[in-house]
Short mmCIF file of the C-alpha atoms (twelve columns), coordinates in Angstrom:
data_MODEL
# 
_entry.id   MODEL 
# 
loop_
_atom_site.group_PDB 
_atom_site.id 
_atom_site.type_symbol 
_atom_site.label_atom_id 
_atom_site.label_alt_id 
_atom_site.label_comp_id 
_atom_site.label_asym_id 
_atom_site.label_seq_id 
_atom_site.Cartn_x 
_atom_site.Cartn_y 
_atom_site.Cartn_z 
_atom_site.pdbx_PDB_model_num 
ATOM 1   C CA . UNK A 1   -21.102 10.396  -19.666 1 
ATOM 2   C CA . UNK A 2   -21.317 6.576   -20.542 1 
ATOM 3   C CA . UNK A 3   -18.977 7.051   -23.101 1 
ATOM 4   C CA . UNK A 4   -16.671 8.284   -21.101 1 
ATOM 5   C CA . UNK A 5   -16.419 6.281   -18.208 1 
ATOM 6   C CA . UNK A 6   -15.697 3.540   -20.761 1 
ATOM 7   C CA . UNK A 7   -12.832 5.395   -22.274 1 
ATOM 8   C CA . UNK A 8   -11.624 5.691   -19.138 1 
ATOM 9   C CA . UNK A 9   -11.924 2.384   -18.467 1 
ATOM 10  C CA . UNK A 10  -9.950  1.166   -21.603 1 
ATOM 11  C CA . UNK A 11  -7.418  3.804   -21.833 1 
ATOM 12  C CA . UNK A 12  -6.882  4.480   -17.495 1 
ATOM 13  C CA . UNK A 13  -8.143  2.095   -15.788 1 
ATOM 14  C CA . UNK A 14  -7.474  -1.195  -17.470 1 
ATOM 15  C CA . UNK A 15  -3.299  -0.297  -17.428 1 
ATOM 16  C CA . UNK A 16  -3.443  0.204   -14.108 1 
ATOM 17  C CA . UNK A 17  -5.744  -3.157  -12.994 1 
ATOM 18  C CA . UNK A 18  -2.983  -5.287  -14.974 1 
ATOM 19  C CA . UNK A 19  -0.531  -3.854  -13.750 1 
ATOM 20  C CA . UNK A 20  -1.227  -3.686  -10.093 1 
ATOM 21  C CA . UNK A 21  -2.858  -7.466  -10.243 1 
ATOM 22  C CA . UNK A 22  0.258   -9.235  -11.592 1 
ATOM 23  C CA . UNK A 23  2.645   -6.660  -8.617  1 
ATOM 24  C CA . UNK A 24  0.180   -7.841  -6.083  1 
ATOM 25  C CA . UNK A 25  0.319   -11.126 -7.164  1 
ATOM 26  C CA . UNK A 26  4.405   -11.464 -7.629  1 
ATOM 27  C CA . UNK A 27  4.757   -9.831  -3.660  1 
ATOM 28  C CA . UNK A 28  2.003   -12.111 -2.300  1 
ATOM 29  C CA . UNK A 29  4.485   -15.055 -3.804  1 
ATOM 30  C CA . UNK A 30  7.317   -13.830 -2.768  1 
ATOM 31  C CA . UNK A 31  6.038   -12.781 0.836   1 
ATOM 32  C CA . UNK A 32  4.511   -15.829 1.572   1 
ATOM 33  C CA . UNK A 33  7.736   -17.714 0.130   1 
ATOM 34  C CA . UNK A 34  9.719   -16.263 2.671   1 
ATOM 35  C CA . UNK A 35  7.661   -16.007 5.287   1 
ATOM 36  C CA . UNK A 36  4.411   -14.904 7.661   1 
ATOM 37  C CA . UNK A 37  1.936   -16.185 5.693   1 
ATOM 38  C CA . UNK A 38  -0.755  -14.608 7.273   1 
ATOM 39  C CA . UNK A 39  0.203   -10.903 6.688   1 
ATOM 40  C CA . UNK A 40  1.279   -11.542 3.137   1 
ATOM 41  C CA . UNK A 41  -1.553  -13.881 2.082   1 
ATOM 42  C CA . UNK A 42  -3.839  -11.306 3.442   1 
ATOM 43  C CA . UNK A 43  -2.389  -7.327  3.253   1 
ATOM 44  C CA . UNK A 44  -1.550  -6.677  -0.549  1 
ATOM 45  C CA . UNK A 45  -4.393  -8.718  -1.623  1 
ATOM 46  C CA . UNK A 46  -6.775  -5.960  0.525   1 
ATOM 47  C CA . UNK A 47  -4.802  -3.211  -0.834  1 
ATOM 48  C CA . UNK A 48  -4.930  -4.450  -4.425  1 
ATOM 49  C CA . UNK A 49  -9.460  -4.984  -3.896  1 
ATOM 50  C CA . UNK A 50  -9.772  -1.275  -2.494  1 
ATOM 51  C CA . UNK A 51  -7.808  -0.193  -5.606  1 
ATOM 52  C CA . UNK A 52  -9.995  -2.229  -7.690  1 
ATOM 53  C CA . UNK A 53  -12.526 -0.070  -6.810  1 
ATOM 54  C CA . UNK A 54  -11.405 2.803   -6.513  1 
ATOM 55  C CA . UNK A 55  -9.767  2.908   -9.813  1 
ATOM 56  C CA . UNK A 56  -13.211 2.304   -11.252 1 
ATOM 57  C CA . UNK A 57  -14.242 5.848   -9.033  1 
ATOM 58  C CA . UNK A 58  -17.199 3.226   -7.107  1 
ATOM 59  C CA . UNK A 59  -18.171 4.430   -3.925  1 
ATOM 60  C CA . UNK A 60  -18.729 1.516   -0.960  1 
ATOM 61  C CA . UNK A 61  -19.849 1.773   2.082   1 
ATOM 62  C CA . UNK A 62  -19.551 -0.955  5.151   1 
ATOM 63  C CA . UNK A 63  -22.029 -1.394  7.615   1 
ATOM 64  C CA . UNK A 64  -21.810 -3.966  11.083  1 
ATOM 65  C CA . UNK A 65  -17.877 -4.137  10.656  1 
ATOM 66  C CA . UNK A 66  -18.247 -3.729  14.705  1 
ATOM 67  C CA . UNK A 67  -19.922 -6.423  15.513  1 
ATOM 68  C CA . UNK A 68  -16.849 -8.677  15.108  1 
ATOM 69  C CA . UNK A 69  -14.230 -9.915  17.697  1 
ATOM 70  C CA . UNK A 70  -10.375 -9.688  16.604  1 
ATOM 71  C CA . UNK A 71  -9.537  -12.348 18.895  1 
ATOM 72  C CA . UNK A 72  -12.346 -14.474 17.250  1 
ATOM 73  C CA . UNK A 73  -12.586 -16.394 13.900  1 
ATOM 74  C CA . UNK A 74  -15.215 -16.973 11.637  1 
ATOM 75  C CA . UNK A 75  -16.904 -18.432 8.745   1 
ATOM 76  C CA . UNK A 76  -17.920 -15.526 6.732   1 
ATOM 77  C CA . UNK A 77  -21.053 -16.705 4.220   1 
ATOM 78  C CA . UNK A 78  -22.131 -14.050 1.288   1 
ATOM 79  C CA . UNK A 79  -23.852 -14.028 -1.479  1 
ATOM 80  C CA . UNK A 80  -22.317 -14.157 -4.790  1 
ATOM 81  C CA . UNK A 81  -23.435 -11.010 -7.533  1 
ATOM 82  C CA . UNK A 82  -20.560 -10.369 -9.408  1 
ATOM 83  C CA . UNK A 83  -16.647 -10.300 -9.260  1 
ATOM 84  C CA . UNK A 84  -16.764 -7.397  -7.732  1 
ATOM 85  C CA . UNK A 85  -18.060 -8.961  -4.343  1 
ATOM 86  C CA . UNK A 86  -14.063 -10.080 -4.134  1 
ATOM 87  C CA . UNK A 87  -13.018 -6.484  -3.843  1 
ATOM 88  C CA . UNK A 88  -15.882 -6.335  -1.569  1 
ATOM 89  C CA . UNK A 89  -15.036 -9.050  0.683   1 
ATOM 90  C CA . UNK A 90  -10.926 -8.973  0.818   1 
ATOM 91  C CA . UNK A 91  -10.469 -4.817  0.730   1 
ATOM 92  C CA . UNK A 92  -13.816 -4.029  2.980   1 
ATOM 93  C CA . UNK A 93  -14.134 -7.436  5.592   1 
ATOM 94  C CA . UNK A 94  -10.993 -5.669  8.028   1 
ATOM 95  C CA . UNK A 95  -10.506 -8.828  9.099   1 
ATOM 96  C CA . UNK A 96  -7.671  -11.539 8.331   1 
ATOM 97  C CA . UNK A 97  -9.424  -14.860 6.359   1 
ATOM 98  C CA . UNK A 98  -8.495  -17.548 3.575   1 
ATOM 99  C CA . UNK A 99  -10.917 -17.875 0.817   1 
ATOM 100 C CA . UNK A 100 -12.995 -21.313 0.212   1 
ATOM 101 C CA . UNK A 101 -12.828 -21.507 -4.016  1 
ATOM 102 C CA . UNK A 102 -13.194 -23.436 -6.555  1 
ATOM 103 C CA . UNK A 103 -9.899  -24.964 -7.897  1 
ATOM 104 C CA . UNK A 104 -9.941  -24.459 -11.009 1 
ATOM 105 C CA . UNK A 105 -8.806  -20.973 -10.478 1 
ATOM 106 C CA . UNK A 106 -5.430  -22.260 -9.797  1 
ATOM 107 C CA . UNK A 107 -5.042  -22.504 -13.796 1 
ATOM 108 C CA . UNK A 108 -5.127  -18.596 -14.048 1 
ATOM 109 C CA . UNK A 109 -1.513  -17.104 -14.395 1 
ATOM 110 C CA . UNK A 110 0.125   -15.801 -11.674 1 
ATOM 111 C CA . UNK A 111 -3.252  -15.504 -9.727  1 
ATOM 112 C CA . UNK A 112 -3.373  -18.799 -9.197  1 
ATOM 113 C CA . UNK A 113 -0.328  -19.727 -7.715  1 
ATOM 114 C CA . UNK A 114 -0.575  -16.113 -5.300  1 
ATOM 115 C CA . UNK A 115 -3.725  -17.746 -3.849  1 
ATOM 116 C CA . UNK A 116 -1.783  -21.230 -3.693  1 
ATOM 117 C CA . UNK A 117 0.925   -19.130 -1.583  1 
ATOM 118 C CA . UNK A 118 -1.423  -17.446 0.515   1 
ATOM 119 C CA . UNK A 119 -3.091  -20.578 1.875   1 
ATOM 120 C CA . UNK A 120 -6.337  -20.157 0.427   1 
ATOM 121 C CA . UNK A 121 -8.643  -23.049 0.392   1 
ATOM 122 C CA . UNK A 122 -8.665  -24.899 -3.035  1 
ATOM 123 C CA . UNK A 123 -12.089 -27.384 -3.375  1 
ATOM 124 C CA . UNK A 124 -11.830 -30.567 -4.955  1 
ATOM 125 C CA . UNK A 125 -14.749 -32.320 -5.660  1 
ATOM 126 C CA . UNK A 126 -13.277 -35.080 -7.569  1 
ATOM 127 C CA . UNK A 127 -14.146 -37.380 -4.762  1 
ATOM 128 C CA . UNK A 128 -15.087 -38.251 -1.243  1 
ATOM 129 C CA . UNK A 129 -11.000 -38.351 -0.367  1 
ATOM 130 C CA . UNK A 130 -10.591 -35.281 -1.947  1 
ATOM 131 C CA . UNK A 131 -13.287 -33.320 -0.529  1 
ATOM 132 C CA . UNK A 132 -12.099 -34.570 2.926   1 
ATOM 133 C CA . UNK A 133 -8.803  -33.553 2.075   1 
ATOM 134 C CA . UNK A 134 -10.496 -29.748 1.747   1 
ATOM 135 C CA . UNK A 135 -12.135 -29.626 4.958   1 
ATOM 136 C CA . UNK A 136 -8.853  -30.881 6.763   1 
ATOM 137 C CA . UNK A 137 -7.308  -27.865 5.558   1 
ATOM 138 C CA . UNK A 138 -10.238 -25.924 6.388   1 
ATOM 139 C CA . UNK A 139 -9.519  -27.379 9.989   1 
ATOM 140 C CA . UNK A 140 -5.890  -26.406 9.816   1 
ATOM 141 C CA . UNK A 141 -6.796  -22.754 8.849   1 
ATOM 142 C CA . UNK A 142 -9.439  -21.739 11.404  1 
ATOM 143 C CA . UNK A 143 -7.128  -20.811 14.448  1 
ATOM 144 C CA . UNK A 144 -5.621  -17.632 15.746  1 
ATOM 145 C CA . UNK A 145 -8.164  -15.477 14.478  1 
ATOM 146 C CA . UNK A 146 -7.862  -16.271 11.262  1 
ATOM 147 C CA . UNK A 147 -11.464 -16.336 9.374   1 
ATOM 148 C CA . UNK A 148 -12.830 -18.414 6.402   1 
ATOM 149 C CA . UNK A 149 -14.833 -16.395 3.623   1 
ATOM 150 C CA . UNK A 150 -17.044 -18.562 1.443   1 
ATOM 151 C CA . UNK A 151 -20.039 -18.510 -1.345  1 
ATOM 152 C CA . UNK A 152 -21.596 -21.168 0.067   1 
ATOM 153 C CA . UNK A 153 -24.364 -20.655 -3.275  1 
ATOM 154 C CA . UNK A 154 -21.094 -22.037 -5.436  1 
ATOM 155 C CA . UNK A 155 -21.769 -19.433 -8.399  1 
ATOM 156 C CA . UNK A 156 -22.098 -16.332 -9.468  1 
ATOM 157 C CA . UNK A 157 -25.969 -15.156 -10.077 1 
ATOM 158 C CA . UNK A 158 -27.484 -14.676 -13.335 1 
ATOM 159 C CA . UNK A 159 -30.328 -12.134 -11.888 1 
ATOM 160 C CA . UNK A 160 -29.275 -10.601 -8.976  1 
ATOM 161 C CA . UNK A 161 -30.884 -12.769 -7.145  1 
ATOM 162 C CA . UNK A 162 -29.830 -15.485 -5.008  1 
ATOM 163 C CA . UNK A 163 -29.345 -19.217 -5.470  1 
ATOM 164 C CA . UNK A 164 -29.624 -22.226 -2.717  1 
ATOM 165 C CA . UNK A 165 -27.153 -22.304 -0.369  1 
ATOM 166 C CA . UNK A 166 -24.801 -25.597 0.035   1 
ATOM 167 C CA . UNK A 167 -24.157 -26.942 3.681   1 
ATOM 168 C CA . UNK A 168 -20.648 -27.411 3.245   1 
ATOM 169 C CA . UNK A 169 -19.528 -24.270 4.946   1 
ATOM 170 C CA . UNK A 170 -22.353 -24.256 7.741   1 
ATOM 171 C CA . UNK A 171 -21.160 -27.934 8.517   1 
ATOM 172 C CA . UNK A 172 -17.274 -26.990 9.240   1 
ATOM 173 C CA . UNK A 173 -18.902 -24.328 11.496  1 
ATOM 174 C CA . UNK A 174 -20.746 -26.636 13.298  1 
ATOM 175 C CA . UNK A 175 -18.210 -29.189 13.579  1 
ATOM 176 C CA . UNK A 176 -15.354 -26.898 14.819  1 
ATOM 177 C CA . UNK A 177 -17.656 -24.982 16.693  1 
ATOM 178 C CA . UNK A 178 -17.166 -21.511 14.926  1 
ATOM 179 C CA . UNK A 179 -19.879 -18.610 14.499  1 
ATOM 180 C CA . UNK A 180 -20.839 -18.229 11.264  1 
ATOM 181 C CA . UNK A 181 -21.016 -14.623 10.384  1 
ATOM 182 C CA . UNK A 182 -23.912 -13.752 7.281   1 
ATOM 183 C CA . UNK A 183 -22.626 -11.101 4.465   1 
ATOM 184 C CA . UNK A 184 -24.960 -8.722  2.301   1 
ATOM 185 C CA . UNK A 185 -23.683 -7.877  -1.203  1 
ATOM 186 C CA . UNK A 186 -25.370 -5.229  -2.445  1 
ATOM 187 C CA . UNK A 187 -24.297 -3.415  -5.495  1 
ATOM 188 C CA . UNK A 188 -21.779 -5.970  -7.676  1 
ATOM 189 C CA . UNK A 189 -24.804 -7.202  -9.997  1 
ATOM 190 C CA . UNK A 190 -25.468 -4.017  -11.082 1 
ATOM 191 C CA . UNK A 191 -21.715 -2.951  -11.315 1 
ATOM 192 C CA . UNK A 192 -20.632 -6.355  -13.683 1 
ATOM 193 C CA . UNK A 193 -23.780 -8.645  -14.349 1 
ATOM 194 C CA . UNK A 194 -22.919 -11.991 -15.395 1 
ATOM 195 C CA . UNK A 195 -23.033 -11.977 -19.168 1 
ATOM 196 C CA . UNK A 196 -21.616 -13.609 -22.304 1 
ATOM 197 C CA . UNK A 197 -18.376 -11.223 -24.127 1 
ATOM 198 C CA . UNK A 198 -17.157 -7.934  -23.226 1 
ATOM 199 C CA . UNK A 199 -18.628 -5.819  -20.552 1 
ATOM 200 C CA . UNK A 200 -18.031 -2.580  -19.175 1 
ATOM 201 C CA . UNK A 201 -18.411 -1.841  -15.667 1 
ATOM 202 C CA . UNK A 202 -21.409 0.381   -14.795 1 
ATOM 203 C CA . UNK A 203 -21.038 2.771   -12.032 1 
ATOM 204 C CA . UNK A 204 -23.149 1.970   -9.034  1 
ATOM 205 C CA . UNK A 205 -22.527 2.216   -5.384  1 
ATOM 206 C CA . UNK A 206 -21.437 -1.187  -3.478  1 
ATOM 207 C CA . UNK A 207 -22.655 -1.684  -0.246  1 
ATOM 208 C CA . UNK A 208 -21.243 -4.552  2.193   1 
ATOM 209 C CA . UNK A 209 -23.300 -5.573  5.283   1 
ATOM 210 C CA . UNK A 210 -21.723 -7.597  8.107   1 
ATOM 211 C CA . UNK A 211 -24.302 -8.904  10.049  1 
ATOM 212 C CA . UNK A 212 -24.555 -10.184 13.901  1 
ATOM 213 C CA . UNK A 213 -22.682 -13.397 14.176  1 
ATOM 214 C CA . UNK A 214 -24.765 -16.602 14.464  1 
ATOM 215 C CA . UNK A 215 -23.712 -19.272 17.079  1 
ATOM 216 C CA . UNK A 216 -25.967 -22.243 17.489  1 
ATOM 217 C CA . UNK A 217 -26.153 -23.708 21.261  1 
ATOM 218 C CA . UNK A 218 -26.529 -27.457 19.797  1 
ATOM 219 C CA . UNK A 219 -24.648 -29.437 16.918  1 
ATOM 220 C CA . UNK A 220 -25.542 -31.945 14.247  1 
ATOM 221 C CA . UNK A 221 -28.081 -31.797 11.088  1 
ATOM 222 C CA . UNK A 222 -30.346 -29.787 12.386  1 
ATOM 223 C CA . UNK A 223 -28.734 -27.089 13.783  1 
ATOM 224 C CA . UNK A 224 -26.933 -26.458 10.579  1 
ATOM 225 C CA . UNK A 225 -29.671 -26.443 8.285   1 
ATOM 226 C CA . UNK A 226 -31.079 -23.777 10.955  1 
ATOM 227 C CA . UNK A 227 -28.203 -21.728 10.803  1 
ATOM 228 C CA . UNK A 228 -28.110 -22.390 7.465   1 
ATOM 229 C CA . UNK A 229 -31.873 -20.868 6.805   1 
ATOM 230 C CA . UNK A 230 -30.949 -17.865 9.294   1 
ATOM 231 C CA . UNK A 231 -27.947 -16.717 7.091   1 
ATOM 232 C CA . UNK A 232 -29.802 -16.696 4.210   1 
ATOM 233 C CA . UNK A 233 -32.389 -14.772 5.263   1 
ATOM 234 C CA . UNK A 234 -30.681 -12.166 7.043   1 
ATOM 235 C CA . UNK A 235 -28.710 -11.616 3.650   1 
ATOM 236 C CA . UNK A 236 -31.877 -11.203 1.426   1 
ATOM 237 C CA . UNK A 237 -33.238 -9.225  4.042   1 
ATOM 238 C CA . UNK A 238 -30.743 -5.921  3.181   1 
ATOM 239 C CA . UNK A 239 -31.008 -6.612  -0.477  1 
ATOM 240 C CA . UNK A 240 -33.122 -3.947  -2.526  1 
ATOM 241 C CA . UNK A 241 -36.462 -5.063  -3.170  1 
ATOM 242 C CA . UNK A 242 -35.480 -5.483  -7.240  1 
ATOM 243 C CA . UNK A 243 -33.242 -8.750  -6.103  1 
ATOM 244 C CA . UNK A 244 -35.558 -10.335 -2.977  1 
ATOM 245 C CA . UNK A 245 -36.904 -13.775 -3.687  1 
ATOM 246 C CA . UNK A 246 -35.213 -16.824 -4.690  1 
ATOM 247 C CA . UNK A 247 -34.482 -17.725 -8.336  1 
ATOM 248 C CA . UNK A 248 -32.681 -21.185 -9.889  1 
ATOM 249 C CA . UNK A 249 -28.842 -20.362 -10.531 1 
ATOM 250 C CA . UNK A 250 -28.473 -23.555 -13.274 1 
ATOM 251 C CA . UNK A 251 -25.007 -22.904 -12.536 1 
ATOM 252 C CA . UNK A 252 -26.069 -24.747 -8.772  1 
# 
């Protein structure tokens, strides 16, 4: 059966992943060239991540997706398994958001540029102007409804399990006085660890948990690192009992 979910894979399912990345990526430019941003920054790009797994014949399920306002936006914090927790995130969320990521993903082809187009939130770390240059955008992004989805870890995991979490994301909450709305990934480590060469992916179930969102009554330091604490714990709290516990991502 292994061996043939990997045939598939090569001879099926990689065609069609190529394929459908670089049409979803040439509409989202176009789309967002001439126009409304929001729906085609946002609508092919959640399309495109329910294909991705779908192709791959992974069942998900979504749990909590009711405990969010339309009218209201967010700062969406998950942890960070696998690749797969994209797909998760942008085909599963039902909500409108822009993406906090690294920037060096603006080098891949066509990908890159789609997410430039799409308004998604590029961070540069190359200095203390540069990094306030990210948050301004950040500012600019968070109204109408529209959400911001972040791995505030920074890397994938090695394990399973999870890393620290940077305040970065917890502080633009607190400063533009946001709820910040904890994700469980369950599932992505076990569908594409995080390993060296080729891999296959391994079927597993994904399971994406929206929990209640968090909204601290006071501001500064303080309350951040509590909210902070609180999101990470309600995420390990829904992950299996193979991947509880905190390990060192040297990736962090």
């Amino acid at each position: 059966m292994k061996i043939l979910y990997r045939l598939y894979q090569i001879l099926i399912a990689l065609p069609i992943i190529i394929l459908t990345t670089a049409l979803t990526a040439i509409v989202t430019i176009i789309g967002c060239t001439l126009g409304k941003a929001r729906t085609w920054g946002y609508y092919p790009a959640m399309v495109w991540s329910r294909l991705m797994c779908r192709v791959m014949l992974l069942p998900v399920k979504v749990e909590g997706r009711e405990l969010l306002d339309k009218r209201q936006s967010y700062v969406f914090v998950a942890n960070h398994q696998g690749p797969y927790d994209i797909f998760l995130v942008y085909g599963f969320l039902g909500r409108s958001f822009r993406w906090m990521m690294k920037k060096s993903l603006q080098n891949i082809p066509l990908i890159g540029k789609a997410c430039e187009s799409a308004g998604h939130i590029m961070v540069d770390k190359s200095g203390p102007k540069a990094i306030h240059k990210t948050y301004e955008q950040a500012r600019n992004v968070l109204q109408n409804g529209v959400s911001l989805a972040v791995f505030p870890e920074g890397a994938r995991s090695f394990t399973g399990h999870m890393g620290k979490f940077r305040r970065g994301a917890f502080q633009l909450a607190d400063e533009l006085r946001l709820p910040v709305v904890p994700i469980t990934i369950d599932g992505s480590f076990d569908v594409l660890p995080r390993q060296k060469g080729i891999n296959f992916v391994t079927w597993h179930r994904l399971r994406l948990v929206i929990h209640a969102p968090i909204m601290s009554e006071e501001q500064g330091p303080e309350a951040v690192q509590r909210t902070l604490e609180q999101s990470y714990e309600c995420i390990m709290q829904d992950l299996p009992e193979e991947y509880q516990g905190f390990i060192e991502n040297p990736d962090q």
